[in-house]
C-alpha positions as YAML, in Angstrom:
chain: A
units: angstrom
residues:
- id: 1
  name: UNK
  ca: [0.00, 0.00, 0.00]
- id: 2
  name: UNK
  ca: [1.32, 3.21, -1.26]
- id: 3
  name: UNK
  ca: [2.25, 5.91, 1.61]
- id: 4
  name: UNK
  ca: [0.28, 9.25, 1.44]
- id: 5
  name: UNK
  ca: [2.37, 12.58, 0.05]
- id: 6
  name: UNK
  ca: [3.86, 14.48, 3.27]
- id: 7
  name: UNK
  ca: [5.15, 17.81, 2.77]
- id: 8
  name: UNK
  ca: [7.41, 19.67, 5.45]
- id: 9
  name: UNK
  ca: [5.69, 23.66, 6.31]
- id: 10
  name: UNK
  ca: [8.14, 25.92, 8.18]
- id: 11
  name: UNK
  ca: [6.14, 29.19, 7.91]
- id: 12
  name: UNK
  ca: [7.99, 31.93, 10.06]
- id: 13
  name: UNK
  ca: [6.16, 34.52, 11.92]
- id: 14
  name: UNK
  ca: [7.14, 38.03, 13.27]
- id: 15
  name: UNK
  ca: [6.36, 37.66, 16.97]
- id: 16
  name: UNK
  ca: [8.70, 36.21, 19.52]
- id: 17
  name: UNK
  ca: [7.19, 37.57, 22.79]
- id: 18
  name: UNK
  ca: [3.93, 36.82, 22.88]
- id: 19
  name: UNK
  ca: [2.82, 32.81, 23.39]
- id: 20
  name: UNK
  ca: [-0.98, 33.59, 22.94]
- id: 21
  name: UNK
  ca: [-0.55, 35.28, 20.00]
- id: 22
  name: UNK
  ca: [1.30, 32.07, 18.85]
- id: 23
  name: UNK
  ca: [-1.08, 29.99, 19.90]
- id: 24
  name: UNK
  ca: [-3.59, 31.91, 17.94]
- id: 25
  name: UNK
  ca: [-2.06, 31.48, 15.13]
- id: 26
  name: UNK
  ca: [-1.30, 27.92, 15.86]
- id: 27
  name: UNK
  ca: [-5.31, 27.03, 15.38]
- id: 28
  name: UNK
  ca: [-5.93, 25.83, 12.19]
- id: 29
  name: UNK
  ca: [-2.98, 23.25, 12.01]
- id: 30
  name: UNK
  ca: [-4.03, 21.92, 15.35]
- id: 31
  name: UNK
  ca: [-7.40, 21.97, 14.31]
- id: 32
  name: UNK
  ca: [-6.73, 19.77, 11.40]
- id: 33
  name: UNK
  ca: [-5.82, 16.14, 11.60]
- id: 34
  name: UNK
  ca: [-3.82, 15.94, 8.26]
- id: 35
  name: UNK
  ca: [-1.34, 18.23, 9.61]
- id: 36
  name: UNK
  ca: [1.06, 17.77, 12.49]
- id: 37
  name: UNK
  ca: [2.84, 20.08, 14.52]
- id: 38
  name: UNK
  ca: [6.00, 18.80, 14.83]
- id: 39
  name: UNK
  ca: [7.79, 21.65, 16.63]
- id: 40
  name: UNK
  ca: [7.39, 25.87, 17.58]
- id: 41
  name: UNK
  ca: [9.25, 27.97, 19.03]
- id: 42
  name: UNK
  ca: [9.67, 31.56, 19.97]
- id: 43
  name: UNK
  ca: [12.73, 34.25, 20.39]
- id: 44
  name: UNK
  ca: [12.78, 37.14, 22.27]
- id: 45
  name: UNK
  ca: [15.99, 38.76, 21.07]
- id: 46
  name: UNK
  ca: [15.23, 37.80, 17.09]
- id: 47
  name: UNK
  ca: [11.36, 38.56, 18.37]
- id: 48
  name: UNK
  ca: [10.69, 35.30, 15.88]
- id: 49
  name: UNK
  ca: [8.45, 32.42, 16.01]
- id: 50
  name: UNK
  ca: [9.29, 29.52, 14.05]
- id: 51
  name: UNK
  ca: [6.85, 26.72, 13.55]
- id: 52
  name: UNK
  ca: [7.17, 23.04, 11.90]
- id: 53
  name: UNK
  ca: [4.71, 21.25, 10.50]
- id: 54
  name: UNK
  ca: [4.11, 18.08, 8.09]
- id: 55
  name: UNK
  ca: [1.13, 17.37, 6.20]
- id: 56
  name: UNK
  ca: [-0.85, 16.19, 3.02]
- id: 57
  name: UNK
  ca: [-0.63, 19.11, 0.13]
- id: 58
  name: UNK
  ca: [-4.27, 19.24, 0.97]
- id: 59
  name: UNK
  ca: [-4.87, 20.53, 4.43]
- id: 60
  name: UNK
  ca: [-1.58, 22.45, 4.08]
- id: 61
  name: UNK
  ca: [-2.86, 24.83, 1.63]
- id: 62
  name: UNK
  ca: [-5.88, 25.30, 3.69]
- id: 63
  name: UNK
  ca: [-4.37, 25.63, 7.22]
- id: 64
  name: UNK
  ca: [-1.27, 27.82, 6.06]
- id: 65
  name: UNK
  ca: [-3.44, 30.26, 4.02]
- id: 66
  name: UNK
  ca: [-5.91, 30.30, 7.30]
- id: 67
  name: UNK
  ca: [-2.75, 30.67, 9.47]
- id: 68
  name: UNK
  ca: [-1.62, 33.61, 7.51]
- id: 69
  name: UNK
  ca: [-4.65, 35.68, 8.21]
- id: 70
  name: UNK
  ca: [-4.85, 35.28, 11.63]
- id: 71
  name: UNK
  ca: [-1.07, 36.47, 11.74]
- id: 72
  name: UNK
  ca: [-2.34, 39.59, 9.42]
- id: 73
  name: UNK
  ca: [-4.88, 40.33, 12.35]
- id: 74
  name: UNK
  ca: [-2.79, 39.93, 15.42]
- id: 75
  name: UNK
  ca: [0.79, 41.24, 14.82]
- id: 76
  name: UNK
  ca: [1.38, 45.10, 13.22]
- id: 77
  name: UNK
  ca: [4.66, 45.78, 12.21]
- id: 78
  name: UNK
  ca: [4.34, 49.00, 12.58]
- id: 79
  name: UNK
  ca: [5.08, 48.69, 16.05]
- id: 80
  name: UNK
  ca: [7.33, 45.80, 15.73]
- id: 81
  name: UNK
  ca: [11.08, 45.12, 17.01]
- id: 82
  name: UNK
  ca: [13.70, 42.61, 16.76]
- id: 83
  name: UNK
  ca: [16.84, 41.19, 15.49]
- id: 84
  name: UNK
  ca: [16.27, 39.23, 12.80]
- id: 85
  name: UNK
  ca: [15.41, 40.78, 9.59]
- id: 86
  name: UNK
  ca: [11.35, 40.63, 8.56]
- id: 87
  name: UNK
  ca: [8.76, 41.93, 5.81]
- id: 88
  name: UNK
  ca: [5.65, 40.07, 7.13]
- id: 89
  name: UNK
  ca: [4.09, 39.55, 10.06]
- id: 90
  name: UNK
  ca: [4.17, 35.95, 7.98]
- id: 91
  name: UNK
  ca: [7.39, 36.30, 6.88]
- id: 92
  name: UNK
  ca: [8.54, 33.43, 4.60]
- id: 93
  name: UNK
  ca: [6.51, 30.26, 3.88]
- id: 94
  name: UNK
  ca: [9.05, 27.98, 2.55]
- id: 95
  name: UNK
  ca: [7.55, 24.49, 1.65]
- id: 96
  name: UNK
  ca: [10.43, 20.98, 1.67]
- id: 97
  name: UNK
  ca: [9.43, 17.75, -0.11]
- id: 98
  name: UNK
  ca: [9.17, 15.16, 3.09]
- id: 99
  name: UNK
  ca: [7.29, 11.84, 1.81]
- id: 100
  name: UNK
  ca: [6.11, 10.56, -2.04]
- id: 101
  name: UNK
  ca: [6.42, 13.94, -3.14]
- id: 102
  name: UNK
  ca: [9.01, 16.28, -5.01]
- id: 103
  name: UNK
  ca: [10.18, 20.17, -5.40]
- id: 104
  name: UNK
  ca: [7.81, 20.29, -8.12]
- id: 105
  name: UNK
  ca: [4.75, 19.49, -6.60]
- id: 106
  name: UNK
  ca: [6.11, 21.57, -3.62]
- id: 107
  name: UNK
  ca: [6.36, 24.37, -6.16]
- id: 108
  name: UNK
  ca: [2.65, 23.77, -7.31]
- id: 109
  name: UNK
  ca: [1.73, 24.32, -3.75]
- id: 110
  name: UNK
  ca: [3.70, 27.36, -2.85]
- id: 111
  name: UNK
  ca: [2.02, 28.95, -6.33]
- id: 112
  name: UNK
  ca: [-1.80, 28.00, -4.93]
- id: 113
  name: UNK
  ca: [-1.20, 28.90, -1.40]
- id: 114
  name: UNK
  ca: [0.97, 32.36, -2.74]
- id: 115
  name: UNK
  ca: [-2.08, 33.10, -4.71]
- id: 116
  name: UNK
  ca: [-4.67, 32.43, -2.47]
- id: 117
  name: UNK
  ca: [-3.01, 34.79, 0.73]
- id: 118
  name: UNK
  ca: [-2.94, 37.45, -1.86]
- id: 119
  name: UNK
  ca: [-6.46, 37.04, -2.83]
- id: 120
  name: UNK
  ca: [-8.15, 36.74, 0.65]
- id: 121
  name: UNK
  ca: [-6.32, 38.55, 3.06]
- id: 122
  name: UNK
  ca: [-4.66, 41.49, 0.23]
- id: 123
  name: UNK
  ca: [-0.79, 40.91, 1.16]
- id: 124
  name: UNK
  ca: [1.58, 41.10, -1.74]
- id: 125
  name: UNK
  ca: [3.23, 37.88, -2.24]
- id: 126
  name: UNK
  ca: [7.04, 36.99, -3.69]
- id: 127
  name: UNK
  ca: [8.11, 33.70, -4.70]
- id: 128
  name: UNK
  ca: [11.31, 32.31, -3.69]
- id: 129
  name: UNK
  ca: [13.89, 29.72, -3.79]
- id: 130
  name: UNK
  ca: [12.99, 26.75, -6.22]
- id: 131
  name: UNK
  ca: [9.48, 28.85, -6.80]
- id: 132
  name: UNK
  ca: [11.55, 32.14, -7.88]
- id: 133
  name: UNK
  ca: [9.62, 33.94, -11.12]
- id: 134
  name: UNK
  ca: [13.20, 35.71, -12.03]
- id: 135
  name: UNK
  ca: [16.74, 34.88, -10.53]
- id: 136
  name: UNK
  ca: [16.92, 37.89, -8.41]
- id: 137
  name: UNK
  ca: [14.17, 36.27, -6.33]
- id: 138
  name: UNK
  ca: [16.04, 33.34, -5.52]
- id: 139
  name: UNK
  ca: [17.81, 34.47, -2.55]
- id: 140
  name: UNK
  ca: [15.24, 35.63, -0.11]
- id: 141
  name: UNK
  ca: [17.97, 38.25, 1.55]
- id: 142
  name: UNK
  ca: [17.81, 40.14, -1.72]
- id: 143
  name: UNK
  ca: [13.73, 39.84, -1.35]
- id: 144
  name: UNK
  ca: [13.79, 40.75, 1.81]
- id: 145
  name: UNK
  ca: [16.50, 43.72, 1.93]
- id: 146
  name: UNK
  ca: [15.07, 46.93, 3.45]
- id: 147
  name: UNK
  ca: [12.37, 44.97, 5.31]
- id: 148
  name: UNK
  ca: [9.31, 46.25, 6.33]
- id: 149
  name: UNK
  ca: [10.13, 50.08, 6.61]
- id: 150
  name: UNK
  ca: [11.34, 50.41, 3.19]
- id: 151
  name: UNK
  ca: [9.44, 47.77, 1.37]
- id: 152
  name: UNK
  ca: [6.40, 50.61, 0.85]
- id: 153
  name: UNK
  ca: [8.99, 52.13, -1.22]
- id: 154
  name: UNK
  ca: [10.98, 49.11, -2.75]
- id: 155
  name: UNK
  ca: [7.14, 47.55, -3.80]
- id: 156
  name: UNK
  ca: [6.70, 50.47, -6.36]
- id: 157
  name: UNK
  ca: [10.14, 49.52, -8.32]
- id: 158
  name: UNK
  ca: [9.42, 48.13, -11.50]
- id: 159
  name: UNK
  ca: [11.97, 45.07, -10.49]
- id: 160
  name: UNK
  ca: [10.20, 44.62, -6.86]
- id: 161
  name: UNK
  ca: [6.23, 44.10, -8.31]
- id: 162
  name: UNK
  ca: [4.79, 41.34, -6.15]
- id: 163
  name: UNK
  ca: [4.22, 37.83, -8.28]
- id: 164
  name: UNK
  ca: [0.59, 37.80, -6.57]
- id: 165
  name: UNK
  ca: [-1.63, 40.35, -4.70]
- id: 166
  name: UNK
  ca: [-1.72, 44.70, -4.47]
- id: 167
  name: UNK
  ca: [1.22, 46.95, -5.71]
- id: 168
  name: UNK
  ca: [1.34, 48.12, -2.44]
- id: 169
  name: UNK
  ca: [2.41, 46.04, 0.85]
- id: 170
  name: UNK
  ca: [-0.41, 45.30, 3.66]
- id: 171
  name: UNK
  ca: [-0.32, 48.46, 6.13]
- id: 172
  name: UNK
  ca: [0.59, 46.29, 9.12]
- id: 173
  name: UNK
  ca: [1.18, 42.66, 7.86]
- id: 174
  name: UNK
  ca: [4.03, 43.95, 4.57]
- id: 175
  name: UNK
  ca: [4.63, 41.33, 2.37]
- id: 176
  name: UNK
  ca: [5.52, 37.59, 2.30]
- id: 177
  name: UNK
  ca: [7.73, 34.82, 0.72]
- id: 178
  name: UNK
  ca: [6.51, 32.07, -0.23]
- id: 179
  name: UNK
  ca: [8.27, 28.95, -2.15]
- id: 180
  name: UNK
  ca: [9.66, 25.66, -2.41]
- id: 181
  name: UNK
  ca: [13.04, 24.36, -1.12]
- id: 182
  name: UNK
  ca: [15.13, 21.46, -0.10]
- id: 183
  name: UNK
  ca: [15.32, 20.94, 3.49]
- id: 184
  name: UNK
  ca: [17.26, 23.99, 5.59]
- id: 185
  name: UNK
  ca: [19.14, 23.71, 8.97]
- id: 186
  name: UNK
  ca: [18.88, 27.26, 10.84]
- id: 187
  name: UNK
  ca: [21.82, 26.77, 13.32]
- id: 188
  name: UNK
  ca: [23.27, 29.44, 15.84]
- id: 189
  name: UNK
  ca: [26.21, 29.39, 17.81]
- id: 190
  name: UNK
  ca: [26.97, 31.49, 20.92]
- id: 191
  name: UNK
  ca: [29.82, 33.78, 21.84]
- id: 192
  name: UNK
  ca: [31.37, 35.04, 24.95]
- id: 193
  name: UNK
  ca: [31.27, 38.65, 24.14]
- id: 194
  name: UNK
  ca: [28.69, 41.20, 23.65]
- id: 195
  name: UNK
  ca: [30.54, 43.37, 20.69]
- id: 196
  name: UNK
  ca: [28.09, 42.36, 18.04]
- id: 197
  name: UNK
  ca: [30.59, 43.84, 15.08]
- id: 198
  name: UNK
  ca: [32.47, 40.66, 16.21]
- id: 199
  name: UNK
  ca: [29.69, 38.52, 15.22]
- id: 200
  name: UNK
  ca: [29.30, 39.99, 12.38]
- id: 201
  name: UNK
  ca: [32.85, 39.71, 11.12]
- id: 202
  name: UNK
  ca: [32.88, 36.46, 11.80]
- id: 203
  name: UNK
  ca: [29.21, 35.54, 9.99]
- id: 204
  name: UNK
  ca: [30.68, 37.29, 6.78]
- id: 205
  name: UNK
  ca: [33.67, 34.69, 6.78]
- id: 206
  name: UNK
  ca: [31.80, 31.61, 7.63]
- id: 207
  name: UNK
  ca: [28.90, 32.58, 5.37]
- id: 208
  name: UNK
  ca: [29.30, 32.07, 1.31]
- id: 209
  name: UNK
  ca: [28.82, 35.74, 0.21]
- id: 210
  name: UNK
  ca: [31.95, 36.87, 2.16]
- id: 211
  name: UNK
  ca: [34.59, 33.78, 0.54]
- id: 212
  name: UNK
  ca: [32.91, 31.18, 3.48]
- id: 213
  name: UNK
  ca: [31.06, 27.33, 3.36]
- id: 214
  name: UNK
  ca: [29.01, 27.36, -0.16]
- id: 215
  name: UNK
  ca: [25.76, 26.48, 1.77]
- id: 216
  name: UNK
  ca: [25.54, 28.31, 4.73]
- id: 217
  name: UNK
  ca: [24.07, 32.12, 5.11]
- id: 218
  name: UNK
  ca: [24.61, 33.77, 8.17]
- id: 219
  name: UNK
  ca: [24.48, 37.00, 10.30]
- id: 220
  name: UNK
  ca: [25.75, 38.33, 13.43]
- id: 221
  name: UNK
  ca: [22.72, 38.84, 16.47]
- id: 222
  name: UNK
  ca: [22.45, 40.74, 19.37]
- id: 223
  name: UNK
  ca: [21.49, 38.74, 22.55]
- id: 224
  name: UNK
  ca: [20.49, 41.22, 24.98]
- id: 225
  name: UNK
  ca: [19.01, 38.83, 27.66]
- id: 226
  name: UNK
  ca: [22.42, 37.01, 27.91]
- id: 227
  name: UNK
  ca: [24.90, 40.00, 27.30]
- id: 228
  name: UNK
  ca: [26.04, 37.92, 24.19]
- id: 229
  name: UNK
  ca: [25.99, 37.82, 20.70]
- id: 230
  name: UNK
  ca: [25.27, 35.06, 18.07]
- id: 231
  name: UNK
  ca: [26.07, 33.92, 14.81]
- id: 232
  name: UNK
  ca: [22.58, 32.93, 13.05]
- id: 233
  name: UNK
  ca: [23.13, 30.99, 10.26]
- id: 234
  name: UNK
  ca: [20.98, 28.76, 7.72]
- id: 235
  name: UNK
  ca: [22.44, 25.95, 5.94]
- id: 236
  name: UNK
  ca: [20.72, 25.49, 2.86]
- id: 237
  name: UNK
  ca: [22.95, 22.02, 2.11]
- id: 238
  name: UNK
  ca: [23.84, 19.50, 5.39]
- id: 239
  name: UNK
  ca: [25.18, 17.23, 3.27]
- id: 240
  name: UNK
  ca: [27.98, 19.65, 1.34]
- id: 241
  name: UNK
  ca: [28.55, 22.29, 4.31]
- id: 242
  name: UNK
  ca: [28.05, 20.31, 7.55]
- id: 243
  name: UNK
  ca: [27.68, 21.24, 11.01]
- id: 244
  name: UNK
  ca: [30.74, 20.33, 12.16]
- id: 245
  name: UNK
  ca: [32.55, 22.54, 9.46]
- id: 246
  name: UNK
  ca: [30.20, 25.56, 10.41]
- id: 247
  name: UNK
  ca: [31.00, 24.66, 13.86]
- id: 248
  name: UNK
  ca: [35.06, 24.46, 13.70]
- id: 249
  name: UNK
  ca: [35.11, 27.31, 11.24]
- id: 250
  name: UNK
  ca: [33.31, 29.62, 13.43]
- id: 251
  name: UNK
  ca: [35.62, 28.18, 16.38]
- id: 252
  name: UNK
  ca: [38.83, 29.49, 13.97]
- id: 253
  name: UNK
  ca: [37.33, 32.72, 13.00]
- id: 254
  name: UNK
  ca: [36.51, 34.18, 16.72]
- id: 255
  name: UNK
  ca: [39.78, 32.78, 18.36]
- id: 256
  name: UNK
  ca: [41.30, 35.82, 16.25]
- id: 257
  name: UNK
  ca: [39.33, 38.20, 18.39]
- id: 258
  name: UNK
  ca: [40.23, 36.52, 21.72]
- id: 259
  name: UNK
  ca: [36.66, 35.34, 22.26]
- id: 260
  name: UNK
  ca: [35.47, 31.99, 22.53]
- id: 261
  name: UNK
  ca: [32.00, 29.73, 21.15]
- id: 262
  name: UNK
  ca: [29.96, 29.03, 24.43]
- id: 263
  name: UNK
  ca: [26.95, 27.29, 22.80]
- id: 264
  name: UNK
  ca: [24.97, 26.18, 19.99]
- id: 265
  name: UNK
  ca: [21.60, 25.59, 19.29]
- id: 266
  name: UNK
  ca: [19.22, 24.28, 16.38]
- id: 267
  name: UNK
  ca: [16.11, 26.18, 15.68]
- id: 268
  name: UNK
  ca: [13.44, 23.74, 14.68]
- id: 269
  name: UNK
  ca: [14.08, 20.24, 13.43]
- id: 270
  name: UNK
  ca: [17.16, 18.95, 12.55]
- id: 271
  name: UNK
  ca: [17.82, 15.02, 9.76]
- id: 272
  name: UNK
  ca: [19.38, 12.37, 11.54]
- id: 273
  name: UNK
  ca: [21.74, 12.02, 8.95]
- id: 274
  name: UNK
  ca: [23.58, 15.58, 9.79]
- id: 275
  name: UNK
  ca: [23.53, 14.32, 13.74]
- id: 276
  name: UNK
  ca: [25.18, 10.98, 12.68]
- id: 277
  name: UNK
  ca: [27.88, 13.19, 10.24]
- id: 278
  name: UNK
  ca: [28.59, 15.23, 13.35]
- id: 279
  name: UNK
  ca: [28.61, 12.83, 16.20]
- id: 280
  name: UNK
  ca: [31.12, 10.46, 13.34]
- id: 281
  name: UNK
  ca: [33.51, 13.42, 12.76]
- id: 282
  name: UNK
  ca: [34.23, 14.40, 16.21]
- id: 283
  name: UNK
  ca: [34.54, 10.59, 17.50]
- id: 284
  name: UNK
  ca: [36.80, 9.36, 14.48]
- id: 285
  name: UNK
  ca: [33.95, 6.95, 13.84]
- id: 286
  name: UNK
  ca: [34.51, 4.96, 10.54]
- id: 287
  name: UNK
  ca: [31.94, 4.06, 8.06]
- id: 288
  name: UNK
  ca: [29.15, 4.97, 10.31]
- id: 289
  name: UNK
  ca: [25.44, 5.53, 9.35]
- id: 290
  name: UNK
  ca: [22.20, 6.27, 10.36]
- id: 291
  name: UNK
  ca: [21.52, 2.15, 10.30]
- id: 292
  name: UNK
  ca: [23.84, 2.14, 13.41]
- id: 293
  name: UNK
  ca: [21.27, 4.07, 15.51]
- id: 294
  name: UNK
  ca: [18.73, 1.75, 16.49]
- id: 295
  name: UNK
  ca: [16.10, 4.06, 17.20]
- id: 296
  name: UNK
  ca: [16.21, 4.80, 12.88]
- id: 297
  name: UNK
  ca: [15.98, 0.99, 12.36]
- id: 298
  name: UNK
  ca: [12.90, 0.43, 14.62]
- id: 299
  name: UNK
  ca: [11.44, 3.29, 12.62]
- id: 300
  name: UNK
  ca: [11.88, 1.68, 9.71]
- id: 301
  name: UNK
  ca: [9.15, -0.92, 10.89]
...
């Protein structure tokens, strides 16, 4: 008997502080029983929520689009603050092939559910990644450069016209990305200083832009609560830029400013394969796999 399709949801929403608001938003996917939660979390210093979720194409178009709206009605940017770079109170919708599915039928989805935010709840929507309409929309830094405040300008440029939705961005929800992709790692390590240009000298070496690891993308964050700073970084590729390189790299890169990595952390979910990678570089494990770990071979059934 043939396994249903399963596609991996990580929308991204632009409030960190509040966990009703979260929950709120939360509704429809718990509220559906083709869609699983698998994991949410919120950040006070990026002021970020980040939620998981697998389900059937199906009830994710409905949920996320339903999702979305609430979002629209509960968080105003207008009066928002944080680290981490945003344009929507839903930020980004990416969308990861999981289970009997592929990008393209990811990309199908991202197009209906792009389409359908814009027609029901009037925020401009770009496409991204593996969904891009042009290749300046690939990257969604280069969408989402100037954010919120200057987007109301940026939206008028010829170059910058939404693929769906208004030529102008949604008074207090902006704009949103929306689009298919291969299955991202955000990973952040922590520093023992609180000079954030540090950070961000160091994010510009590890990341690709600056010379870095092809797959990784990062940026250098303020953690006020802790008196430290972070390097945030996504990596877009486990299996060509792995943790363990991020992790040494950064290691190299602050030890020329005297300062030292106290901490990591993974935002969201994480594959067991980049786990096993890790845990076999830094043991000197030979030829090991994820069959070793016999918690993936019950799994298997």
């Amino acid at each position: 008997m043939s396994k249903k399709k399963l596609i991996e949801c990580v929308p991204n929403f632009s409030d960190g502080r509040d966990p009703e608001v979260l929950q709120k938003i939360l509704g429809p996917f718990f509220a559906n029983s083709e869609v699983r939660v698998l994991d949410y979390s919120q950040d006070k210093d990026h002021n970020r929520a980040v939620v998981t979720l697998v389900g059937t194409p199906e009830a994710l178009e409905d949920t996320v689009v339903e999702a979305v709206g609430i979002a629209a009605d509960l968080i105003d940017l207008r009066e928002h603050e944080g680290e981490h770079p945003r344009m929507g109170a839903t930020d980004v919708i990416p969308f990861v092939p999981i289970q009997n599915t592929n990008i393209k039928e990811c990309d199908e989805l991202a197009r209906r559910v792009g389409e359908k935010i814009a027609e029901r709840h009037k925020i401009p929507v770009y496409l991204y990644e593996e969904s891009a309409s042009s290749p300046e929309r690939k990257n969604l830094a280069k969408i989402r450069k100037g954010q919120f405040e200057g987007f109301a300008a940026k939206i008028k440029e010829e170059a910058w016209k939404p693929d769906f939705g208004p030529g102008e961005i949604h008074p207090s929800a902006g704009v949103v990305a929306v689009g298919a992709r291969e299955f991202l790692i955000a990973y952040n390590i922590n520093l023992d200083t609180n000079k954030l240009d540090i950070a961000d000298s160091i994010a510009r070496r590890v990341r690709y832009l600056g010379g870095g690891l092809r797959f990784v993308k990062g940026m250098g964050v303020e953690l006020s609560d802790r008196n430290q700073v972070q390097v945030s970084m996504n990596l877009t590729n486990f299996n060509k830029s792995h943790i363990y390189q991020v992790f040494e790299l950064v290691k190299i890169e602050a030890a020329r400013y005297g300062v030292n990595v106290v901490g990591s952390e993974v935002i969201g979910l994480v594959p067991l394969a980049a786990l096993v990678d890790t845990a076999a570089y830094y043991l000197q494990l030979e030829n090991f796999t994820t069959e070793q770990v016999i918690e993936a071979r019950l799994l298997e059934g």
